[in-house]
C-alpha positions, 0 to 999 in steps of 0.5 A: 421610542413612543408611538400615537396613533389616533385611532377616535376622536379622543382615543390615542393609543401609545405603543412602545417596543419595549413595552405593553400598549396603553389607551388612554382616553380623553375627553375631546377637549383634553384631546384638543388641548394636548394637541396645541401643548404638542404642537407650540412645544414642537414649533414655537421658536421663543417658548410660550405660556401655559394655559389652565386647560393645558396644565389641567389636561397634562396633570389629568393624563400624569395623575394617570401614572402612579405616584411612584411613576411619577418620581421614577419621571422626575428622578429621569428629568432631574438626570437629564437636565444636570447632564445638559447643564454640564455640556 
């Protein structure tokens, strides 16, 4: 299980035991913006609109991992959602 730790202003720090710790830097807006993806994913009760920003700074920080990183990501999500359609 994944870790941030807010260490600056726009400096979070990933760790994972299974892995080597990662910084990734953001601009202050990026920062702000992924707090409120962070915090309507978690708390809003019907869902919500994506805005600009939110897909410009989520495509910024995935961009980050690599192409095949990102198929590796999306094969994982593709496993995940046939298993829950299954339930």
């Amino acid at each position: 299980m994944s870790q941030a730790n807010r260490t600056t202003a726009n400096l979070v720090n990933f760790k994972s035991t299974a892995r080597t710790p990662v910084t990734l830097a953001l601009s202050v807006d990026q920062m702000e913006t992924l707090r409120e993806l962070c915090t309507l994913a978690a708390y809003h009760p019907d869902g919500f609109t994506y805005t600009k920003a939110m897909e410009a700074t989520c495509r910024a920080i995935a961009d980050r991992s690599g192409p095949s990183a990102i198929a590796a990501c999306l094969a994982r999500a593709d496993i995940r959602e046939r298993a829950y359609i299954c339930r």
